[in-house]
C-alpha positions as CSV (number, residue, x, y, z in Angstrom):
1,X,-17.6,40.3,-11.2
2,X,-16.0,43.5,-10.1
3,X,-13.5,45.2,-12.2
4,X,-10.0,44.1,-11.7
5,X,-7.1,46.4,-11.5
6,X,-4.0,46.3,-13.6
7,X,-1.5,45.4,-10.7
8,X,-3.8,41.8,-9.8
9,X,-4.3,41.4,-13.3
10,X,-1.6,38.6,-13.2
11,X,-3.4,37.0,-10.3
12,X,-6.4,36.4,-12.1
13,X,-7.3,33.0,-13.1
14,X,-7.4,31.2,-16.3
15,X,-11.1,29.4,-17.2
16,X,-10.1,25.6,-16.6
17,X,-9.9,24.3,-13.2
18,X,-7.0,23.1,-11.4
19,X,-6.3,20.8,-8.3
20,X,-4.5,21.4,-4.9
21,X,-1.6,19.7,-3.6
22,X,-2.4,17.4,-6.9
23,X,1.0,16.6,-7.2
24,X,0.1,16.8,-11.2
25,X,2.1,18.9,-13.3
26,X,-0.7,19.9,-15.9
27,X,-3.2,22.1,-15.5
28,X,-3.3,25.1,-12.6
29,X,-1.5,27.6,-11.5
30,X,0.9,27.5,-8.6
31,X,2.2,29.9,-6.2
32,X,5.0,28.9,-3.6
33,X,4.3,25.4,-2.4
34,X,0.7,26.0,-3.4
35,X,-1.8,25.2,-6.4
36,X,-5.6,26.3,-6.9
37,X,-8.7,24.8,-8.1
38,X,-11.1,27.2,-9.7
39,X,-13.3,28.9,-12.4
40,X,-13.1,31.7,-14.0
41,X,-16.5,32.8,-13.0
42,X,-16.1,31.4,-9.6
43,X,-13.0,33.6,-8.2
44,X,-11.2,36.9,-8.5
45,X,-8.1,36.5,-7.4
46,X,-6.2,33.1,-5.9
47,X,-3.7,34.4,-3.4
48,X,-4.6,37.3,-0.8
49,X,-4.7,40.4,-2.8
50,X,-3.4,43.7,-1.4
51,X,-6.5,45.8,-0.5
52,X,-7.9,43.0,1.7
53,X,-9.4,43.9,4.9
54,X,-11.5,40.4,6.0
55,X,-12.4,37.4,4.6
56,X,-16.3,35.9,4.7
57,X,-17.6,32.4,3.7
58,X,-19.0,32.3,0.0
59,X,-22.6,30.9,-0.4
60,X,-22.6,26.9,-1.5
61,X,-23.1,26.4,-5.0
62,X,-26.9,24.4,-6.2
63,X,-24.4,21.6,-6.9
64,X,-22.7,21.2,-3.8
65,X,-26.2,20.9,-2.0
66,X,-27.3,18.1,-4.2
67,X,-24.6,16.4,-3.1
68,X,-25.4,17.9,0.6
69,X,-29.2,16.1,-0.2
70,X,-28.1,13.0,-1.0
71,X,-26.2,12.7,2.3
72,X,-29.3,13.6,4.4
73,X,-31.4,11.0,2.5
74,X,-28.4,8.5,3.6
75,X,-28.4,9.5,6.7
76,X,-32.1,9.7,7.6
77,X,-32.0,5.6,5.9
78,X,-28.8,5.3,8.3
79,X,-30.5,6.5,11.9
80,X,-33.8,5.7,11.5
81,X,-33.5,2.3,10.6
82,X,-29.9,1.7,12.3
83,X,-32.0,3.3,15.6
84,X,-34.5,0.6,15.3
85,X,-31.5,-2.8,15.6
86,X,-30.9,-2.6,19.6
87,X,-35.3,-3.0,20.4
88,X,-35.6,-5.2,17.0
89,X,-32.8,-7.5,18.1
90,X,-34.3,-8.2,21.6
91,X,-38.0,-7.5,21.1
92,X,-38.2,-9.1,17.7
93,X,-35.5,-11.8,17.2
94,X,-35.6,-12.5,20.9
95,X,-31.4,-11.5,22.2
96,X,-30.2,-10.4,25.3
97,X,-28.9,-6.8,25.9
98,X,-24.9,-7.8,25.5
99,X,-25.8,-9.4,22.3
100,X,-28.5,-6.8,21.0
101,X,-25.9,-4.5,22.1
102,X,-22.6,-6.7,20.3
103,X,-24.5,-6.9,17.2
104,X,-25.4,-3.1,16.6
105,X,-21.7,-2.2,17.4
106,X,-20.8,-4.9,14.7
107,X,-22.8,-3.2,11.9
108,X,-21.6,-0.1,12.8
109,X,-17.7,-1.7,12.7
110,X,-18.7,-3.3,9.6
111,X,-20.4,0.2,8.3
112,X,-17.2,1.6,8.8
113,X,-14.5,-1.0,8.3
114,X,-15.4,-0.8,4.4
115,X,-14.6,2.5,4.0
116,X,-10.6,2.1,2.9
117,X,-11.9,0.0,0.7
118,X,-14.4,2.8,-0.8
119,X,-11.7,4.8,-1.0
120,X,-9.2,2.6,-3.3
121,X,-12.2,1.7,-5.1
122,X,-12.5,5.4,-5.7
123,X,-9.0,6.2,-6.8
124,X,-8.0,3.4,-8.9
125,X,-11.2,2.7,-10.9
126,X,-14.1,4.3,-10.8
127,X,-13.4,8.0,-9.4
128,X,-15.8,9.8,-6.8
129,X,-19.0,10.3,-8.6
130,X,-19.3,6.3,-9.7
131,X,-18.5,4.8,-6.7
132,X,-20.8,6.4,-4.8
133,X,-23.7,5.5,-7.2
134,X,-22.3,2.2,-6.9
135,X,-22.1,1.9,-3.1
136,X,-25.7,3.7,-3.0
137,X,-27.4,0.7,-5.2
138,X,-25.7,-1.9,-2.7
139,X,-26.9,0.5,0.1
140,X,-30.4,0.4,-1.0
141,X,-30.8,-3.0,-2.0
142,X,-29.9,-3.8,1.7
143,X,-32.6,-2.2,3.2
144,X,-35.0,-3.2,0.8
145,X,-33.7,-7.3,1.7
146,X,-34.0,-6.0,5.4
147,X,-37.7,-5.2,5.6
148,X,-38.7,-8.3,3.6
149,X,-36.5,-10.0,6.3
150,X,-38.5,-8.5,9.6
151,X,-41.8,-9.3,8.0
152,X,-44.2,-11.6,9.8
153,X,-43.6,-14.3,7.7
154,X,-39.7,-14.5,7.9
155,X,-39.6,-14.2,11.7
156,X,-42.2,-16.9,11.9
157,X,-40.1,-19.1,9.8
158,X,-36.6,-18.5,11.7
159,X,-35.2,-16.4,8.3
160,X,-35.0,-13.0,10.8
161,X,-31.7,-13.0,12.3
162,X,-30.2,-14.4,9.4
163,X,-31.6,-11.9,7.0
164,X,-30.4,-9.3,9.4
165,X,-27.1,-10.5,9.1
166,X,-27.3,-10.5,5.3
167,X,-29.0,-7.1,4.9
168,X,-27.1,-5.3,7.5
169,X,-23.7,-6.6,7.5
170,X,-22.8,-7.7,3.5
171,X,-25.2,-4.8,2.2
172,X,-26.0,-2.0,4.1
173,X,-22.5,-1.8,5.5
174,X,-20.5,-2.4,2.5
175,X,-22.8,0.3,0.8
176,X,-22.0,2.9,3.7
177,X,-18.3,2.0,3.6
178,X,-18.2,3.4,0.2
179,X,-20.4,6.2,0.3
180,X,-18.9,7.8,3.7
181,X,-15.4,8.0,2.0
182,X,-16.2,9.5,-1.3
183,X,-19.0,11.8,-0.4
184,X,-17.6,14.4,2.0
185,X,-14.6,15.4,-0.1
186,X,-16.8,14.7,-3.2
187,X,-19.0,18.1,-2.1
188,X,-15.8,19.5,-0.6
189,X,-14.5,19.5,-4.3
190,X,-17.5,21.4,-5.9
191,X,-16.2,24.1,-4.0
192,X,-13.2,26.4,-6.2
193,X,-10.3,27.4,-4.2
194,X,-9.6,31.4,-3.9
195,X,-10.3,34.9,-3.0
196,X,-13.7,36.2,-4.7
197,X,-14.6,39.9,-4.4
198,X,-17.7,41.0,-2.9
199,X,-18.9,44.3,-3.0
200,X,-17.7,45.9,-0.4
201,X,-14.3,46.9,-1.1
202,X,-11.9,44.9,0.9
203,X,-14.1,42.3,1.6
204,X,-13.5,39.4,0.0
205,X,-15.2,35.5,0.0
206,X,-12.3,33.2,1.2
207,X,-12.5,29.6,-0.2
208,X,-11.4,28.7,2.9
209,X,-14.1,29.7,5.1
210,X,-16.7,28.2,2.1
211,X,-15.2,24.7,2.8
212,X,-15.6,25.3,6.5
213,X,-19.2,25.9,6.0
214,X,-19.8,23.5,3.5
215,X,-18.3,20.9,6.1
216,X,-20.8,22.5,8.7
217,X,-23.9,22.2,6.6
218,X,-22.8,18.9,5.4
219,X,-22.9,17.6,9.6
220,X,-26.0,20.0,10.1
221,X,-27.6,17.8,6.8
222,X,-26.4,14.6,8.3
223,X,-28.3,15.6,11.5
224,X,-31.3,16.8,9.5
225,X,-31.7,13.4,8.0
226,X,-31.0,11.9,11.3
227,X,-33.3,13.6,13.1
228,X,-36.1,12.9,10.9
229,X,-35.0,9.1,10.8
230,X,-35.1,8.6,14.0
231,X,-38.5,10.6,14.7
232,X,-40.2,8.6,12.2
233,X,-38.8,5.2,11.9
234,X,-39.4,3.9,15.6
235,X,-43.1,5.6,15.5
236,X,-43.7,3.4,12.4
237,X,-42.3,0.5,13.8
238,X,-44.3,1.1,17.3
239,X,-47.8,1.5,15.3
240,X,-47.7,-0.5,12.4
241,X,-44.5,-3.2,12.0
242,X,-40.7,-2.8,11.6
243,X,-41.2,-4.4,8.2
244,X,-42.9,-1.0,7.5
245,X,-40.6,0.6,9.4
246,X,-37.2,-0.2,7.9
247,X,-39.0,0.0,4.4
248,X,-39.1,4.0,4.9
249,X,-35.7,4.6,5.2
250,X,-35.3,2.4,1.9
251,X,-37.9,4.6,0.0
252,X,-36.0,7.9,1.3
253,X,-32.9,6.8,0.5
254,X,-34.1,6.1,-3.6
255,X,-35.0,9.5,-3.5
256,X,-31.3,10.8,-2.2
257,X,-30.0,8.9,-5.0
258,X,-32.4,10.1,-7.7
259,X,-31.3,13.6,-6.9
260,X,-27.6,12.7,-6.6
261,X,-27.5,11.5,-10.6
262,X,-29.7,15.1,-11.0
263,X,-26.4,16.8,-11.0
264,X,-24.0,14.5,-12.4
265,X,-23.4,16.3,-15.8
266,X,-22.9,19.3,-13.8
267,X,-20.5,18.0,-11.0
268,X,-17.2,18.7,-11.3
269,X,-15.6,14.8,-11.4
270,X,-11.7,14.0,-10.4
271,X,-10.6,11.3,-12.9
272,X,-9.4,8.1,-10.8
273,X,-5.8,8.3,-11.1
274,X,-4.6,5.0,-9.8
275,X,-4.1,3.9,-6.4
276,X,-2.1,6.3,-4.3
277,X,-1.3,4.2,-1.4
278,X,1.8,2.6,-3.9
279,X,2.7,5.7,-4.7
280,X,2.7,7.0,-0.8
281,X,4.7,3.7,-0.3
282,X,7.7,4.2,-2.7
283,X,7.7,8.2,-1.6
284,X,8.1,7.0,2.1
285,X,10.4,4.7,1.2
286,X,12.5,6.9,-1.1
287,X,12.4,9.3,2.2
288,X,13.6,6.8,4.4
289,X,16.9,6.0,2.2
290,X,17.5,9.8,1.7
291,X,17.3,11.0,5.2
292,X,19.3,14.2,5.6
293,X,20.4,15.9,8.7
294,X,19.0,18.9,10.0
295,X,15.5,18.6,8.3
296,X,12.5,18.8,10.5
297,X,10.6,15.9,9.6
298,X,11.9,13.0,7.5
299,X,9.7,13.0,5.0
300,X,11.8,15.9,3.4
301,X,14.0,13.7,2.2
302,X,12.1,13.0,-0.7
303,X,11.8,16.7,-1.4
304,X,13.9,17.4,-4.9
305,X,13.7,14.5,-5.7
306,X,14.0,13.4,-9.5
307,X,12.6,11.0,-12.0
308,X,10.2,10.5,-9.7
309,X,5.7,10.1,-9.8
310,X,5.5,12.5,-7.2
311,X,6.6,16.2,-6.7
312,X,7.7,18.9,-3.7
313,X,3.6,19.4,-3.4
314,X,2.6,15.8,-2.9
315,X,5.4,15.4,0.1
316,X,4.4,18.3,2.1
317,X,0.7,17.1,1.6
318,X,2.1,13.8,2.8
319,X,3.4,15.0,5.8
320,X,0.4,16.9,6.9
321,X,-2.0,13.5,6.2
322,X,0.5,12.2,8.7
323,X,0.0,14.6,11.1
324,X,-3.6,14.0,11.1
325,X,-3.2,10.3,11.2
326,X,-1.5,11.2,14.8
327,X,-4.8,13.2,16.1
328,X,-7.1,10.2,14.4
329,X,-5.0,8.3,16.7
330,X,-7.6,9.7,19.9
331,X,-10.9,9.5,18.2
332,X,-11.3,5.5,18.9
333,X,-12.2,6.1,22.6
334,X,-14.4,9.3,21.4
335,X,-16.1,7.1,19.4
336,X,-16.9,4.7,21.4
337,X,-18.7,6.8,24.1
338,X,-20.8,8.6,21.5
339,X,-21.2,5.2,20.5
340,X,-23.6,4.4,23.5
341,X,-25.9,6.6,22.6
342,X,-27.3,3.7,20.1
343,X,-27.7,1.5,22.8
344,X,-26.3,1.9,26.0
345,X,-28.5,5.6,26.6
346,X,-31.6,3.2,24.7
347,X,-30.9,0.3,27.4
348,X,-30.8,3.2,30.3
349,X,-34.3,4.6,28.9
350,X,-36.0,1.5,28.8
351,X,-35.3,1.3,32.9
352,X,-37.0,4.7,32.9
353,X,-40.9,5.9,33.1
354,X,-41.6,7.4,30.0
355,X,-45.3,8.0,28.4
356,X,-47.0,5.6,26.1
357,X,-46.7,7.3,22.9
358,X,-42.9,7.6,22.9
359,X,-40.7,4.6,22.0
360,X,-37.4,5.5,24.2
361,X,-35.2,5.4,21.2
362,X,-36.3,8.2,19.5
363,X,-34.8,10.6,22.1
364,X,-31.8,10.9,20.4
365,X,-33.5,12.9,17.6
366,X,-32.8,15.3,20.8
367,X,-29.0,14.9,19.6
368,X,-29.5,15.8,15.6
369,X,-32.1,18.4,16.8
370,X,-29.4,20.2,18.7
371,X,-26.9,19.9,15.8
372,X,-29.8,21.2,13.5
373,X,-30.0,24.2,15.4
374,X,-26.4,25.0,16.7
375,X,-24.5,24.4,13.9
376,X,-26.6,27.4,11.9
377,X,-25.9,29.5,14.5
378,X,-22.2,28.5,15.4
379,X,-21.6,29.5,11.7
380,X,-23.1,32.5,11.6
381,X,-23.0,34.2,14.9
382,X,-20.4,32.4,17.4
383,X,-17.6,31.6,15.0
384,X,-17.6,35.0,12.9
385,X,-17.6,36.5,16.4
386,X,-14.5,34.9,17.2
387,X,-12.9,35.6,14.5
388,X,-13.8,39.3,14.5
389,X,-12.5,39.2,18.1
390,X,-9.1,37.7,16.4
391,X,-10.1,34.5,18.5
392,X,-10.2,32.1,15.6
393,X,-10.1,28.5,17.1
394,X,-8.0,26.2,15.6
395,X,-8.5,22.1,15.1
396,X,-6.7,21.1,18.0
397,X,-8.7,23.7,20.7
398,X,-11.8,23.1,18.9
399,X,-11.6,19.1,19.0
400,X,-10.1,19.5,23.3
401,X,-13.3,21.4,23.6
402,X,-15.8,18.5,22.0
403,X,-13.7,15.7,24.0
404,X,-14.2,18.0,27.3
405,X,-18.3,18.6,26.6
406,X,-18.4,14.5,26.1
407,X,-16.2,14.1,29.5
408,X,-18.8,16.3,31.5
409,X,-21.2,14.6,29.8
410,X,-20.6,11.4,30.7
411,X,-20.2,12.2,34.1
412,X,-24.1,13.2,34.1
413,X,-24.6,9.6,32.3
414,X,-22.7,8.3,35.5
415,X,-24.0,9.8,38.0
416,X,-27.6,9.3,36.6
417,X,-27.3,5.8,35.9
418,X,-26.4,5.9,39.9
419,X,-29.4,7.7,40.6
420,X,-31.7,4.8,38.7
421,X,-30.2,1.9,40.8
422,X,-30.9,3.8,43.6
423,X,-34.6,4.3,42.9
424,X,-37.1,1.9,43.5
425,X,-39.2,-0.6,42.9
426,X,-36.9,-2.8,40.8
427,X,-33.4,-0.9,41.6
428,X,-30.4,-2.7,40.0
429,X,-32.9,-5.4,38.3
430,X,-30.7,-7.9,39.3
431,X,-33.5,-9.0,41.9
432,X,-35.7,-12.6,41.2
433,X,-38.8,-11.1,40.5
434,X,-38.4,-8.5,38.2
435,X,-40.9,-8.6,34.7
436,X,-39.8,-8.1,31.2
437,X,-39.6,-4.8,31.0
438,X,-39.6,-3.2,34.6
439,X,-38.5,0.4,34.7
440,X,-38.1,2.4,38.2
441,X,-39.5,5.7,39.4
442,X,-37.4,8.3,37.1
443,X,-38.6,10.3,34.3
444,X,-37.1,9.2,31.1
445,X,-36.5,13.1,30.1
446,X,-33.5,13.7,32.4
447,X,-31.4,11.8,29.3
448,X,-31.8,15.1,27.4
449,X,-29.0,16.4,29.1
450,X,-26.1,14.0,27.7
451,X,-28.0,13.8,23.8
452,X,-28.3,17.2,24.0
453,X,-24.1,18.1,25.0
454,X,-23.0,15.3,23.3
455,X,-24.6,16.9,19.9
456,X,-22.3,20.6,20.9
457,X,-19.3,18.4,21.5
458,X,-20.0,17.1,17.5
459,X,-19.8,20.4,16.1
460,X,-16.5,20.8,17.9
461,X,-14.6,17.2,17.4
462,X,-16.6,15.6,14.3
463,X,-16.9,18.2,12.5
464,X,-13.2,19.5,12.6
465,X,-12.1,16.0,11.7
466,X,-14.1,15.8,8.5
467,X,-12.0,19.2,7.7
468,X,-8.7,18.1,8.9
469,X,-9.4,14.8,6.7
470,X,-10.4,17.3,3.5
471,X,-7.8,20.1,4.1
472,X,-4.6,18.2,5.0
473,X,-4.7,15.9,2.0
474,X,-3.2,16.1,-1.1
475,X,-6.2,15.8,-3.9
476,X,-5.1,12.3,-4.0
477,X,-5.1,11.4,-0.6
478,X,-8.3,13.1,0.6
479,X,-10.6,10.1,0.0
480,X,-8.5,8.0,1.7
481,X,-7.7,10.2,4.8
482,X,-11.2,10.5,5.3
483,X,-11.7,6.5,5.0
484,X,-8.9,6.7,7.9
485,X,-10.7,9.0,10.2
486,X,-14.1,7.2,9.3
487,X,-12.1,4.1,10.4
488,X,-11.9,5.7,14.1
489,X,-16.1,4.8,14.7
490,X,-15.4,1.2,13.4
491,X,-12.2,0.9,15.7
492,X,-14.7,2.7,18.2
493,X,-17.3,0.0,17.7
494,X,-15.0,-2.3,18.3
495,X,-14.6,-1.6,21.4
496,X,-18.1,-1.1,22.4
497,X,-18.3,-4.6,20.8
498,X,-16.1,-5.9,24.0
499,X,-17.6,-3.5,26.2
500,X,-20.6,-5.2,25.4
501,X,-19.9,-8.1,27.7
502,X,-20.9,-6.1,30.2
503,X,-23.6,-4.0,28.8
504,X,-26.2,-5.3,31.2
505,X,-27.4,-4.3,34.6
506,X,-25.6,-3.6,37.1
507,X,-22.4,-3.7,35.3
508,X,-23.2,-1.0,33.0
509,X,-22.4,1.6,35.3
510,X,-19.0,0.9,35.5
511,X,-18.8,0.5,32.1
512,X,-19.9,4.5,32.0
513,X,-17.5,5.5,34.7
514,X,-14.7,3.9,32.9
515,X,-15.3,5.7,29.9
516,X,-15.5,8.7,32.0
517,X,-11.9,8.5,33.3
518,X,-10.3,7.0,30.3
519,X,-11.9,9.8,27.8
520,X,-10.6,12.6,30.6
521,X,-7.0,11.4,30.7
522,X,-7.2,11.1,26.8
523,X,-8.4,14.7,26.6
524,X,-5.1,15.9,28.8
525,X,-2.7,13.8,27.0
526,X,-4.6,15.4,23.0
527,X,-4.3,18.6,24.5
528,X,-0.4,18.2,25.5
529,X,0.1,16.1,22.4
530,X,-0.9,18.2,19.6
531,X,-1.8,21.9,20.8
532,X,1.3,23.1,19.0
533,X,0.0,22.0,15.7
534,X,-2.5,24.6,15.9
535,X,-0.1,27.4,14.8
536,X,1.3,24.9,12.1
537,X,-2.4,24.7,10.7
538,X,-3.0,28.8,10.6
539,X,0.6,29.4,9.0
540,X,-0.6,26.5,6.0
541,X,-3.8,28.9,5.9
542,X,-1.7,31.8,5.0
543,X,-1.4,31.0,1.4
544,X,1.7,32.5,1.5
545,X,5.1,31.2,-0.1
């Protein structure tokens, strides 16, 4: 710790931690509209002090990456075997492409669908730390139900498709529900909120920029685990048996959970507090009845209020989840185009020549190899160029910028899946004599292109909204604003599950082009929509009263 001098003595916090935007009365200091969470060993200082000059991310605490583990054990269990449904479902259990294709959009809406209910779970019982744990046994026993259901035996006896359903559905997507809405915000909150010295004078670590990059190596875990999953899995699965193959991601995920409870004494645990969503619904409705003219938004008509469970704090918190509620609003479609990277891009590589060793699925390890590179380098080379430049992006130019890398994308997707019908011998496959598993004269390889841009696009879009979800949110909301934006991929599988009717050739190519359009004019309208909400964002990041 450096020495402090006399005049920030007063800013200097107390050795107890305290929550943000809480809307708790005990415990932490607040300043203006703002309260802190911190350590005494953790920060200096918890509004900008005087001789600051810049601000750097602080290093991620041994804590925060156990939880940061844990997630890329999930995810590797999620990918690989999740990689494996679209070829299982038709090779295996024998269904056409719209149903293989229905079917892995349904787990990933039922994956997904769950997650408000994580979140409730969370906050009115159990707290963070516990409901993960919870979630993670359910998670686990899935998988290990799933590989006793693809053995020979249970195929042979017609139990496959209905173990599936079991496993994947009840299970595995109840137990992802519960994890994905605790566990980001559950790492974001090993993180204390402040100013920390360094030791050059007038540098100083902002909490800020440490949530930021604890967001970014979350996503760059998540795409670690991902990439490994979906190297691995299919190879298992293409030389031994998926039975094998789905027990893998089973076996990694134990070990994610093993070195999740490693920490637990050490974690820093939010006591579940009661439902919130009551609480939002009196405030709203106390803000409704109170409505005052001349205020800006009117939600401030619960501000001042008294005798009341919430406070000044938990409104303006309020309003913000609100606002981010409005861009959640765009990420249905978003999600539904990454969306066909699972089995659309899988359907349009098994048209393709590719060599005998590799199973055409795995190419979207392309997508979390990318992210495994980029986001490292984003962090600590493009974006502290930018903002040394004083060209700091904010949410709403970052997220215009993944949607428009997905648009271009998907133009290459278009005009490729073009390019396939066009080639011979088997063209459209719509002709009477084309075998099980005909592909024409084009090199598999040219899908790089779309795994590899839609994986930049992540680090723009996905990435941002995991910090929106974490940074907008009162303490109490934060586990349920990230359900709601984890909600957007099961409203985006739901519409790949209709888009699914025509998920088989030739009709798939319209299917990309209309994607195309439809995410292009829903980039313009975002854009349009929301770009003033950037300045809103960077004022809020001022700390200031």
């Amino acid at each position: 710790m450096t020495t402090r001098s006399p005049d920030r003595e007063a800013l200097i916090t107390s050795p107890r931690r305290a929550s943000i935007d809480s809307g708790n009365d005990s415990g932490g200091e607040s300043y203006g509209r703002y309260s802190f969470d911190y350590a005494d060993d953790d920060v200096d200082v918890i509004r900008p002090p005087d001789d600051m000059v810049r601000t750097i991310p602080g290093k991620l605490s041994i804590w925060t990456l156990l939880v940061v583990i844990m997630e890329l054990c999930e995810r590797f269990a999620h990918y690989g075997g999740s990689l494996m449904f679209t070829i299982y479902l038709q090779k295996i259990l024998h269904q056409n492409k719209p149903q293989a294709i229905a079917l892995n959009r349904g787990t990933q809406f039922m994956s997904y669908g769950t997650t408000i209910l994580g979140a409730v779970i969370a906050d009115q019982w159990l707290g963070k730390f516990k409901t993960i744990l919870v979630f993670a046994s359910l998670y686990f026993i899935g998988f290990v139900l799933l590989a006793i259901s693809s053995t020979d035996y249970s195929v042979d006896h017609g139990y496959g498709l209905a173990g599936f359903g079991i496993s994947v559905f009840l299970f595995i997507g109840f137990g992802t529900g519960g994890i994905k809405a605790n566990v980001s915000s559950f790492m974001a909150e090993q993180i204390p909120l402040g100013y920390k010295a360094t030791k050059v004078p007038g540098v100083y670590e902002d909490s800020k920029l440490t949530i930021e990059r604890g967001f970014r190596y979350f996503y760059w875990s998540i795409n670690l685990g991902a990439f490994f999953g979906q190297l691995i899995c299919p190879q298992v699965a293409k030389l031994h048996s998926y039975a094998m193959a789905f027990t893998v991601p089973a076996i990694v995920f134990f070990v994610g959970i093993v070195v999740f409870i490693a920490g637990s004494k050490r974690y820093i645990k939010t006591k579940p507090q009661g439902t919130v969503l009551t609480k939002v619904w009196r405030c709203m409705r106390y803000a409704r009845k109170n409505r005052k003219e001349g205020r800006s938004h009117w939600l401030e008509g619960a501000l001042g209020a008294r005798n009341v469970e919430w406070n000044d704090e938990f409104v303006i918190g309020l309003q913000r989840s609100l606002r981010a509620c409005k861009i959640f609003l765009f990420y249905p479609v978003y999600m539904a185009v990454c969306g066909s990277m699972g089995d659309n891009f899988i359907n349009q590589g098994l048209t393709m020549k590719r060599p005998d060793w590799l199973s055409v699925d795995q190419l979207n390890a392309v997508n979390c190899l990318v992210l495994v590179i980029a986001i490292p380098v984003f962090d600590n080379f493009v974006f502290p160029l930018l903002r040394r430049c004083g060209l700091r992006m904010g949410p709403i130019v970052r997220i215009t910028t993944g949607y428009s890398i997905v648009v271009c994308a998907f133009i290459y997707v278009t005009v490729l899946q073009k390019v396939i019908y066009s080639t011979g011998p088997y063209y459209d496959f719509t002709g009477p004599d084309v075998p099980v598993g005909a592909t024409n004269d084009i090199s598999v390889w040219y899908q790089i292109v779309p795994y590899a841009a839609i994986a930049v696009a992540e680090i723009f879009a996905s990435v941002t909204a995991l910090e929106l979800a974490y940074s907008q949110a009162p303490t109490e909301l934060r586990s349920v604003l990230t359900a709601v934006y984890l909600s957007t991929i099961c409203g985006g599988s739901l519409i790949g599950m209709v888009l699914a009717l025509w998920g088989g050739d030739p009709q798939v190519l319209y299917v990309f082009a209309g994607e195309t359009v439809v995410l292009g004019v829903l980039t313009v309208v975002f854009y349009f929509s929301f770009h003033h909400y950037d300045s809103i964002v960077a004022k809020q990041e001022q700390f200031k009263s």
